[in-house]
mmCIF file of the N, C-alpha and C atoms, coordinates in Angstrom:
data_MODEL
# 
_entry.id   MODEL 
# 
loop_
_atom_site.group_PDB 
_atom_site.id 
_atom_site.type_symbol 
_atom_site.label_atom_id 
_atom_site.label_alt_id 
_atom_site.label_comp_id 
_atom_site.label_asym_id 
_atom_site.label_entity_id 
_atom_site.label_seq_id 
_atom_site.pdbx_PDB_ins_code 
_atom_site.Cartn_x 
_atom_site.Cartn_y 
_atom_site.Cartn_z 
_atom_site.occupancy 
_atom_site.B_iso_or_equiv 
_atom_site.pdbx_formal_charge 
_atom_site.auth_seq_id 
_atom_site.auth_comp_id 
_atom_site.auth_asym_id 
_atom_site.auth_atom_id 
_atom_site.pdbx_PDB_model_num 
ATOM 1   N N  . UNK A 1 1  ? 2.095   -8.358  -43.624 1.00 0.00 ? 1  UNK A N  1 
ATOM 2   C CA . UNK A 1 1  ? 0.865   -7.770  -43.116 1.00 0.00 ? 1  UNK A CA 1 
ATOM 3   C C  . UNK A 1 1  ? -0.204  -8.849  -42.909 1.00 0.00 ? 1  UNK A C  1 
ATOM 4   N N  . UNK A 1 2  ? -0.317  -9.699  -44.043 1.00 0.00 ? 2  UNK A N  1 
ATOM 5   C CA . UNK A 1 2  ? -1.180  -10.710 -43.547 1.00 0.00 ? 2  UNK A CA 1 
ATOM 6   C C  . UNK A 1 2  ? -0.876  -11.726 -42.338 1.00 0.00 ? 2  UNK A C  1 
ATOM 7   N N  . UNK A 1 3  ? 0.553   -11.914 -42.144 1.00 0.00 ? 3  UNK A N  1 
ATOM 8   C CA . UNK A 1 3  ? 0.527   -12.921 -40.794 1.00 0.00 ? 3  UNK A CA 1 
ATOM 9   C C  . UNK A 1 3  ? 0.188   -11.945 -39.860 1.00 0.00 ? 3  UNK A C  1 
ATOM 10  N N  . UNK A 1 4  ? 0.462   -10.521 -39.538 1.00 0.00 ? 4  UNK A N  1 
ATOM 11  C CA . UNK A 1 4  ? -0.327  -10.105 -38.942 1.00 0.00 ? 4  UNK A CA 1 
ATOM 12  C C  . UNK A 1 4  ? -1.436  -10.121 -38.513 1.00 0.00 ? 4  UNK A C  1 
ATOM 13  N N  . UNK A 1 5  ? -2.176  -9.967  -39.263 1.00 0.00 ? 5  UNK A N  1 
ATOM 14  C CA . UNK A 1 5  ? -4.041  -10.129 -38.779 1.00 0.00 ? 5  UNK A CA 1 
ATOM 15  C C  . UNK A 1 5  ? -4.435  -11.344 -38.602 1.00 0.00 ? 5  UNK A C  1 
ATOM 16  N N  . UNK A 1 6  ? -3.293  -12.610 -39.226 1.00 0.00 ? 6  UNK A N  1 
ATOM 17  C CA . UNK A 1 6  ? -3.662  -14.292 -39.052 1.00 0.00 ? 6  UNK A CA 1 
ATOM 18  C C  . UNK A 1 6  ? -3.445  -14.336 -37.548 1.00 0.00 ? 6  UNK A C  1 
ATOM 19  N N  . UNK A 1 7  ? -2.135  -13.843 -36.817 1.00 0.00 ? 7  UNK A N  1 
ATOM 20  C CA . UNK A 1 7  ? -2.331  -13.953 -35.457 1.00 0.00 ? 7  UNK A CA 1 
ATOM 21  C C  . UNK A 1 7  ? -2.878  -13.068 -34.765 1.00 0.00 ? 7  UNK A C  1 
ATOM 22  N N  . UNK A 1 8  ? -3.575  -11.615 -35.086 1.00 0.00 ? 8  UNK A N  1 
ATOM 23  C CA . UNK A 1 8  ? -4.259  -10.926 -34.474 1.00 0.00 ? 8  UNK A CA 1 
ATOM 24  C C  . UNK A 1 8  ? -5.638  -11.584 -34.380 1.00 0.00 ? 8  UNK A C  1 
ATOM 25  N N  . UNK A 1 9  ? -5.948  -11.915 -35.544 1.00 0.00 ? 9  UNK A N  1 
ATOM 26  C CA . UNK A 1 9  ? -7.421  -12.864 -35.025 1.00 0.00 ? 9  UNK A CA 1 
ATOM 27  C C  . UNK A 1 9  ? -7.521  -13.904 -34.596 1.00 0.00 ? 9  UNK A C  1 
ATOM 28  N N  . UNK A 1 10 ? -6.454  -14.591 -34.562 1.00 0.00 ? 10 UNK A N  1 
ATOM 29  C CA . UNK A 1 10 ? -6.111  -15.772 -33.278 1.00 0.00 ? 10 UNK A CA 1 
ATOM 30  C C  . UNK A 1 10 ? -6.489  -15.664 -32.253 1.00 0.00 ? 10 UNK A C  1 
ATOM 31  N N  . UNK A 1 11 ? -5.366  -14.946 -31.715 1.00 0.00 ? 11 UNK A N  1 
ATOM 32  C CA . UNK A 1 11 ? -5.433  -14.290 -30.427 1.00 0.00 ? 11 UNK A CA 1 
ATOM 33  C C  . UNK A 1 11 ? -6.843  -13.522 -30.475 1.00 0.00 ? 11 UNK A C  1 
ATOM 34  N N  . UNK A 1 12 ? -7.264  -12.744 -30.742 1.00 0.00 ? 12 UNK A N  1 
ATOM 35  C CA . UNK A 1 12 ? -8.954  -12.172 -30.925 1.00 0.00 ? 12 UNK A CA 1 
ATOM 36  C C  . UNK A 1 12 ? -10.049 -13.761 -30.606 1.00 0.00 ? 12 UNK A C  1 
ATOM 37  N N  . UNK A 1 13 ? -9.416  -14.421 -31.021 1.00 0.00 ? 13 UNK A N  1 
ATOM 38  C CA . UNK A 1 13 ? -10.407 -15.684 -31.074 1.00 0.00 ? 13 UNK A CA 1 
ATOM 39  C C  . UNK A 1 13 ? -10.435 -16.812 -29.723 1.00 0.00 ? 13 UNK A C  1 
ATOM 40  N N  . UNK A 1 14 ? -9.213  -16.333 -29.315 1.00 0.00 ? 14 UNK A N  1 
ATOM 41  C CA . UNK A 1 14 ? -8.757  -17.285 -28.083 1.00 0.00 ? 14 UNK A CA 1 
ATOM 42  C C  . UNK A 1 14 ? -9.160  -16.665 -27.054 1.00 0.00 ? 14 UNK A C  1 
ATOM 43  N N  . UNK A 1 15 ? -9.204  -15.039 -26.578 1.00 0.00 ? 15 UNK A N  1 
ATOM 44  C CA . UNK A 1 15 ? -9.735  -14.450 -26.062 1.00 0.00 ? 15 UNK A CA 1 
ATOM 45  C C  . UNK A 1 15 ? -11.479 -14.499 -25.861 1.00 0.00 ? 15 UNK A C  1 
ATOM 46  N N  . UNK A 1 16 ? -12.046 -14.204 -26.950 1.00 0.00 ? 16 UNK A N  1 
ATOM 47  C CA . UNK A 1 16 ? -13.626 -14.500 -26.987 1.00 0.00 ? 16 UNK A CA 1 
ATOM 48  C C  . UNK A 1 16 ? -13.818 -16.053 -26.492 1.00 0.00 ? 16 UNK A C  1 
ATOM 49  N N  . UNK A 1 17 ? -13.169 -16.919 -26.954 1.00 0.00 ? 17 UNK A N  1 
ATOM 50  C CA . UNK A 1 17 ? -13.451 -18.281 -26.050 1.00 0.00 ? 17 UNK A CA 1 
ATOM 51  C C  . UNK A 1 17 ? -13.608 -18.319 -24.993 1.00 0.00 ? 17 UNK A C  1 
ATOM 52  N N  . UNK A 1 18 ? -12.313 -17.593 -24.051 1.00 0.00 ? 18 UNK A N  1 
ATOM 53  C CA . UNK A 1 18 ? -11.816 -17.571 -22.609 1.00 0.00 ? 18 UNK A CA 1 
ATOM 54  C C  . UNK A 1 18 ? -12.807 -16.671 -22.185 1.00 0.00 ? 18 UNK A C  1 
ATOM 55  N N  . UNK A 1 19 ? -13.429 -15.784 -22.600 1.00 0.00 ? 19 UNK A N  1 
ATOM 56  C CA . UNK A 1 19 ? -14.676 -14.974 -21.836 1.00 0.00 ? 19 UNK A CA 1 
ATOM 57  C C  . UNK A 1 19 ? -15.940 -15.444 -21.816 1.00 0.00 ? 19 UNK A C  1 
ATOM 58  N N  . UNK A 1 20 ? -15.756 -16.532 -22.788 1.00 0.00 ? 20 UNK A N  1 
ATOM 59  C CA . UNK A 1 20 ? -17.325 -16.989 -22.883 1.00 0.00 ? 20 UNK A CA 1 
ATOM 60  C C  . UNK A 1 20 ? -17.157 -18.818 -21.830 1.00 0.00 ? 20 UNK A C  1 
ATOM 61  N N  . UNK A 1 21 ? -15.783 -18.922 -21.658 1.00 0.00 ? 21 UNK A N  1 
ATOM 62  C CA . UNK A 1 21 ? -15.739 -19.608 -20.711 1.00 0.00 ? 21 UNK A CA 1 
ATOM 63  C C  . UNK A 1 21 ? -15.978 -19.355 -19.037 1.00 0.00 ? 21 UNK A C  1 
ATOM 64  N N  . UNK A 1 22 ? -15.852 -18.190 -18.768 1.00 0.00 ? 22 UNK A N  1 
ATOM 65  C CA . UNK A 1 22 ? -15.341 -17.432 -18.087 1.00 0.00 ? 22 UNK A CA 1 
ATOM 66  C C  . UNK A 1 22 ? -16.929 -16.732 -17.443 1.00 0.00 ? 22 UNK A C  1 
ATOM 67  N N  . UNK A 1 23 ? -17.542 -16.479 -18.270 1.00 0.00 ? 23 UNK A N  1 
ATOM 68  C CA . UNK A 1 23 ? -19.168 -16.091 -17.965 1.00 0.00 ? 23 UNK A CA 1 
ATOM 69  C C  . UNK A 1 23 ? -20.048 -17.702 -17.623 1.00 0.00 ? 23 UNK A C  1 
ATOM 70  N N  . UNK A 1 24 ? -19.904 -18.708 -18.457 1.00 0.00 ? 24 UNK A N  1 
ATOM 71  C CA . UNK A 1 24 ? -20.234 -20.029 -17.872 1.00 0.00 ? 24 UNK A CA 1 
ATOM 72  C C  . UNK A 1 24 ? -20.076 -19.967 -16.836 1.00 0.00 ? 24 UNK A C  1 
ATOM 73  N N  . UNK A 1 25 ? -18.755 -19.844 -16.436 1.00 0.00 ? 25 UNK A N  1 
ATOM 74  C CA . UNK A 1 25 ? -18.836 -20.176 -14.947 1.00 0.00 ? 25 UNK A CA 1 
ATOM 75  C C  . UNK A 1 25 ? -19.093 -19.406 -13.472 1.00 0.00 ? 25 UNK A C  1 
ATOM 76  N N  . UNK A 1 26 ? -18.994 -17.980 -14.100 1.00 0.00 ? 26 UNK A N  1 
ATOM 77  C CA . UNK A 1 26 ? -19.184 -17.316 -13.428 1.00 0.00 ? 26 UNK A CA 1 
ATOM 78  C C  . UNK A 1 26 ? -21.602 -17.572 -12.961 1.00 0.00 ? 26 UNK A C  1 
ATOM 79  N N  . UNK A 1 27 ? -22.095 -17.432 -14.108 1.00 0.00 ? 27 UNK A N  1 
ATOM 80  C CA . UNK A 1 27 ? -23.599 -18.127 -14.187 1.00 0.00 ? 27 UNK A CA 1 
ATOM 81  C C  . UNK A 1 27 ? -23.556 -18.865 -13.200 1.00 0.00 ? 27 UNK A C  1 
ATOM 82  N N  . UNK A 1 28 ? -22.649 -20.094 -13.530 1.00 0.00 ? 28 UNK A N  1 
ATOM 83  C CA . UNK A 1 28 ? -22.702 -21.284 -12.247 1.00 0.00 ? 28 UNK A CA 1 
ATOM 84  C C  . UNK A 1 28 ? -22.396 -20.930 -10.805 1.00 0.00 ? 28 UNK A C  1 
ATOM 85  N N  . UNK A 1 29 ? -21.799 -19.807 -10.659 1.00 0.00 ? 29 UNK A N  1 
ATOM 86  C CA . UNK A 1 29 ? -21.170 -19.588 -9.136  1.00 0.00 ? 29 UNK A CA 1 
ATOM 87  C C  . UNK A 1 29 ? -22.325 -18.782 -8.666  1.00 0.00 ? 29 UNK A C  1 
ATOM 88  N N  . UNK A 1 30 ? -23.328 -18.510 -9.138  1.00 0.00 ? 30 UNK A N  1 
ATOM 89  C CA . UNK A 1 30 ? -24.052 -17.252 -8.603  1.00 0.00 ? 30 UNK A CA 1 
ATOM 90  C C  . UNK A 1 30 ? -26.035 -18.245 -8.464  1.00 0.00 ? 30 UNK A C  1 
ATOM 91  N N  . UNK A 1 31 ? -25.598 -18.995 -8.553  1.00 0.00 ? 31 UNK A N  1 
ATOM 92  C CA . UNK A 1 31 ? -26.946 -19.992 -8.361  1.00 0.00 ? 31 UNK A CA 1 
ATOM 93  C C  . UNK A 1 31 ? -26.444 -20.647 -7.499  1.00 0.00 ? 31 UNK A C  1 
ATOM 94  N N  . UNK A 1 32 ? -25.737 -20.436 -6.814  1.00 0.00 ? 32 UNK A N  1 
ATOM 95  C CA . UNK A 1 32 ? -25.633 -21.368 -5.409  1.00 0.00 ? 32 UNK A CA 1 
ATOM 96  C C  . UNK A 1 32 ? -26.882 -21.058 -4.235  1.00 0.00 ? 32 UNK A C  1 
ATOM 97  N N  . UNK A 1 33 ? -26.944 -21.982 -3.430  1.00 0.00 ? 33 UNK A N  1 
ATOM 98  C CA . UNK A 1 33 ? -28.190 -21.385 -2.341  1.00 0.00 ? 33 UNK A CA 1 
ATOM 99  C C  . UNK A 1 33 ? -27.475 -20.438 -1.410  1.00 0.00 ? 33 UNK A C  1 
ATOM 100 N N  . UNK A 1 34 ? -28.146 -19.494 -0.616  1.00 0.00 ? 34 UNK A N  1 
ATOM 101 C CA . UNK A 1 34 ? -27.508 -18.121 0.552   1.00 0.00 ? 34 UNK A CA 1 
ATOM 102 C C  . UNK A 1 34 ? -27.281 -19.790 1.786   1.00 0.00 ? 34 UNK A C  1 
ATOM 103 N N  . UNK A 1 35 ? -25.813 -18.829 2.013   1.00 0.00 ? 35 UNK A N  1 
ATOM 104 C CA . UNK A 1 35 ? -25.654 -19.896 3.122   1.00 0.00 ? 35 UNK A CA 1 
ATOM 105 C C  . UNK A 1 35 ? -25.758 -19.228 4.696   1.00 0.00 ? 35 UNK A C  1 
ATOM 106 N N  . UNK A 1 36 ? -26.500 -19.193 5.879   1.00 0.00 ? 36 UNK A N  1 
ATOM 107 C CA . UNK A 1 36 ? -26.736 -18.796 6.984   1.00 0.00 ? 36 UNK A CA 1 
ATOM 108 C C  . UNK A 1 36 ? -25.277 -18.525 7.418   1.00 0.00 ? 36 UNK A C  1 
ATOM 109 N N  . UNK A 1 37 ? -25.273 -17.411 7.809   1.00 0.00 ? 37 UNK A N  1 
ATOM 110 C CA . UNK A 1 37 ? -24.241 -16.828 9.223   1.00 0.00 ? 37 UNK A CA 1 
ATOM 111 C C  . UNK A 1 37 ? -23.411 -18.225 10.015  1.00 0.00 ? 37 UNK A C  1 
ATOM 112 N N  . UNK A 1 38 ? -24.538 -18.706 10.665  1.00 0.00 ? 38 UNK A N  1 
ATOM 113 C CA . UNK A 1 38 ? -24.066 -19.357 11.595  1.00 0.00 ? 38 UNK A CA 1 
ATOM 114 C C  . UNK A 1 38 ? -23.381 -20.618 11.263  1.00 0.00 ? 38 UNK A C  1 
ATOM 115 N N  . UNK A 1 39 ? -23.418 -20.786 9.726   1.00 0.00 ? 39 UNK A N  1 
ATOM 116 C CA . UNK A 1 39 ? -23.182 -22.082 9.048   1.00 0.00 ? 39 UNK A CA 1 
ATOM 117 C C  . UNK A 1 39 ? -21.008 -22.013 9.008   1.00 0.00 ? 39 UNK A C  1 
ATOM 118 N N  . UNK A 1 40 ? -20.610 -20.243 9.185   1.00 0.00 ? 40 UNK A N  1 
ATOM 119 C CA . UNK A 1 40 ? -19.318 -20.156 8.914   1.00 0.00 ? 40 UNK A CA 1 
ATOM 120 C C  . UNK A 1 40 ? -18.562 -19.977 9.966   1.00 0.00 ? 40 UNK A C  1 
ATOM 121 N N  . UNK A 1 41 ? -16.965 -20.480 10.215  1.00 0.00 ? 41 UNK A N  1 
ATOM 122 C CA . UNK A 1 41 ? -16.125 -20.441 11.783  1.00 0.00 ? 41 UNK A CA 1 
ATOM 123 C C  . UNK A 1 41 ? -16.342 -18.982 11.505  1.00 0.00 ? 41 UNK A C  1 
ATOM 124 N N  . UNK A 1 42 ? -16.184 -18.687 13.215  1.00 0.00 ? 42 UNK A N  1 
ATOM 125 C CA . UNK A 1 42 ? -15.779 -17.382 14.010  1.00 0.00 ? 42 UNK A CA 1 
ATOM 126 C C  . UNK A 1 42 ? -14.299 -17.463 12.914  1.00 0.00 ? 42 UNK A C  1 
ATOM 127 N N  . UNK A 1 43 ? -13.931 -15.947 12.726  1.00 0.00 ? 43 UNK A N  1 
ATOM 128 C CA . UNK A 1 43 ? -12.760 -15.591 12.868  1.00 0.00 ? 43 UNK A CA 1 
ATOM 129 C C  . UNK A 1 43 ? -12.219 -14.830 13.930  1.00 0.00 ? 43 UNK A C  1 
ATOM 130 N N  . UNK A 1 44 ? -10.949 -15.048 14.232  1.00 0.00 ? 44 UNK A N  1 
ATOM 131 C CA . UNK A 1 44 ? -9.959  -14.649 15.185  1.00 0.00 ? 44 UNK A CA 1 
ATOM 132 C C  . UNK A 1 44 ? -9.829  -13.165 14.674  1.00 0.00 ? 44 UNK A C  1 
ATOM 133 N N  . UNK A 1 45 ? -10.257 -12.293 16.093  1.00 0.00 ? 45 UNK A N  1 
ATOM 134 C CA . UNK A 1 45 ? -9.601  -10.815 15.588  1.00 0.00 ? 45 UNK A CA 1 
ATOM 135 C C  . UNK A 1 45 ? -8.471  -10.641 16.687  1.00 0.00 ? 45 UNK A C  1 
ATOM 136 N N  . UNK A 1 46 ? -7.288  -10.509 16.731  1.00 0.00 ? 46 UNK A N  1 
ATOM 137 C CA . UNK A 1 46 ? -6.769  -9.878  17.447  1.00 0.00 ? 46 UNK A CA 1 
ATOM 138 C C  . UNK A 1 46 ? -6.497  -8.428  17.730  1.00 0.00 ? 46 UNK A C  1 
ATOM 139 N N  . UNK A 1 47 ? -6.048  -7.970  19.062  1.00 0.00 ? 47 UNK A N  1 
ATOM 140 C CA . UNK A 1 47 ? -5.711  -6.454  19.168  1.00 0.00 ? 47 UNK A CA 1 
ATOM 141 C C  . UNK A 1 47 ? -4.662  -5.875  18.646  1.00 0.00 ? 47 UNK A C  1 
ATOM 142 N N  . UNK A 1 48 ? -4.825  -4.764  18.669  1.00 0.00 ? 48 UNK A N  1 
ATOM 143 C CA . UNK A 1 48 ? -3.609  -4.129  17.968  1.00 0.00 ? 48 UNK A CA 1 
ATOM 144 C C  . UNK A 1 48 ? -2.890  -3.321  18.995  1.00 0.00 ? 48 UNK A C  1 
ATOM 145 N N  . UNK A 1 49 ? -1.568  -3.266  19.272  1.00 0.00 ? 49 UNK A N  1 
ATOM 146 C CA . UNK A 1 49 ? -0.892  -2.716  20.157  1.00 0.00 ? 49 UNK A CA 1 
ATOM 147 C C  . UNK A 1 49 ? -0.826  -1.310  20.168  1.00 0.00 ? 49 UNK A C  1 
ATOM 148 N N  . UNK A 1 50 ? -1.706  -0.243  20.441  1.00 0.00 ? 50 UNK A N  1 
ATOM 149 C CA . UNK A 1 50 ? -1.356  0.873   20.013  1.00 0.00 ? 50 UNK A CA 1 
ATOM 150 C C  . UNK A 1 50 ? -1.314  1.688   21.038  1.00 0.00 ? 50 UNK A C  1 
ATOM 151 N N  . UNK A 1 51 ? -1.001  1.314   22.216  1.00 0.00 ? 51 UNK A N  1 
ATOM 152 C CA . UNK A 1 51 ? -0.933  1.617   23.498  1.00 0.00 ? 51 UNK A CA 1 
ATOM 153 C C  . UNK A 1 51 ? 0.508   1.716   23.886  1.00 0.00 ? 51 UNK A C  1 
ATOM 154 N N  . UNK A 1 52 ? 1.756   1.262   22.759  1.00 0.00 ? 52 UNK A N  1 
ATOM 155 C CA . UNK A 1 52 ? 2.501   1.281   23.271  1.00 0.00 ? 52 UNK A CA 1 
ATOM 156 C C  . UNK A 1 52 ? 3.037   2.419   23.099  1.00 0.00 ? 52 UNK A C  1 
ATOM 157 N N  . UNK A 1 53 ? 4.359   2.919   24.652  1.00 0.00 ? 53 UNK A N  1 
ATOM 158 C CA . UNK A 1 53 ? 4.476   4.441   24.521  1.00 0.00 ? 53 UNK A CA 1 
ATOM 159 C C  . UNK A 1 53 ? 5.922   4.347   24.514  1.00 0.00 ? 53 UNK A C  1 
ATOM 160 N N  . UNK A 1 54 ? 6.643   3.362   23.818  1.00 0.00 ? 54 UNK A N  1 
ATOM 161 C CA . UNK A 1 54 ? 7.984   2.926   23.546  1.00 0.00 ? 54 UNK A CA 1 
ATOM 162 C C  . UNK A 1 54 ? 8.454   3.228   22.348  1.00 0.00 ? 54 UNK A C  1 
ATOM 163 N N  . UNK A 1 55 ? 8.792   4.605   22.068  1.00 0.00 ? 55 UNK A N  1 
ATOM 164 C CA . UNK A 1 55 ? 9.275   4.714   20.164  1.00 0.00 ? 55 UNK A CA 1 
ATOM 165 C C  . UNK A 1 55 ? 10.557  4.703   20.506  1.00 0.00 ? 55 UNK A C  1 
ATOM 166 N N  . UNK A 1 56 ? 11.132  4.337   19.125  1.00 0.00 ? 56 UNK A N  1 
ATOM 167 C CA . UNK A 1 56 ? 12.860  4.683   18.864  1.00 0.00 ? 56 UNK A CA 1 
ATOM 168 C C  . UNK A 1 56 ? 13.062  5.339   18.011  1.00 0.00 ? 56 UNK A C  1 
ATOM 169 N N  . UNK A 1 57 ? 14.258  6.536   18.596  1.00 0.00 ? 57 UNK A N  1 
ATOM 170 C CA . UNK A 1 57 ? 14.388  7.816   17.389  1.00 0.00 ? 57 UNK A CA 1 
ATOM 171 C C  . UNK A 1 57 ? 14.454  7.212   16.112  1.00 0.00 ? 57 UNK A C  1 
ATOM 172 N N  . UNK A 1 58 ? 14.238  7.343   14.983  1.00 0.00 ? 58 UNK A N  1 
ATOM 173 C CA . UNK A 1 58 ? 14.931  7.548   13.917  1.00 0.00 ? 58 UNK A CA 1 
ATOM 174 C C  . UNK A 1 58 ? 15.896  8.417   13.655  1.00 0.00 ? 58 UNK A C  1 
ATOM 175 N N  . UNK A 1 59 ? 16.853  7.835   12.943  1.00 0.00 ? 59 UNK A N  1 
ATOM 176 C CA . UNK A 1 59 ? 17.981  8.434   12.708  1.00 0.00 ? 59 UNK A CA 1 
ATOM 177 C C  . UNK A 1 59 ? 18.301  9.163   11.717  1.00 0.00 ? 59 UNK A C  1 
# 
């Protein structure tokens, strides 16, 4: 029973690290400056074929 709770609060402990790592950085990602529209590429939209009037039965 006791190695039990020795690695349950391990793991309990490795976890609280990784979230408090995890909020650091998240802090850091959210102080960036707004970046303008025009600063990012166009993306490519293509069409979608839905015009076509070619089905095949299923069988």
């Amino acid at each position: 029973m006791m190695t039990f709770f020795t690695i349950f609060l391990v793991l309990i402990g490795i976890n609280v690290a990784m979230m408090l790592v995890s909020m650091k950085s998240i802090g850091k990602k959210t102080n960036k400056p707004a970046q303008n529209i025009s600063d990012k590429p166009a993306s490519v939209i293509y069409p979608l074929d839905l015009a076509t009037s070619n089905y095949k039965k299923a069988v």
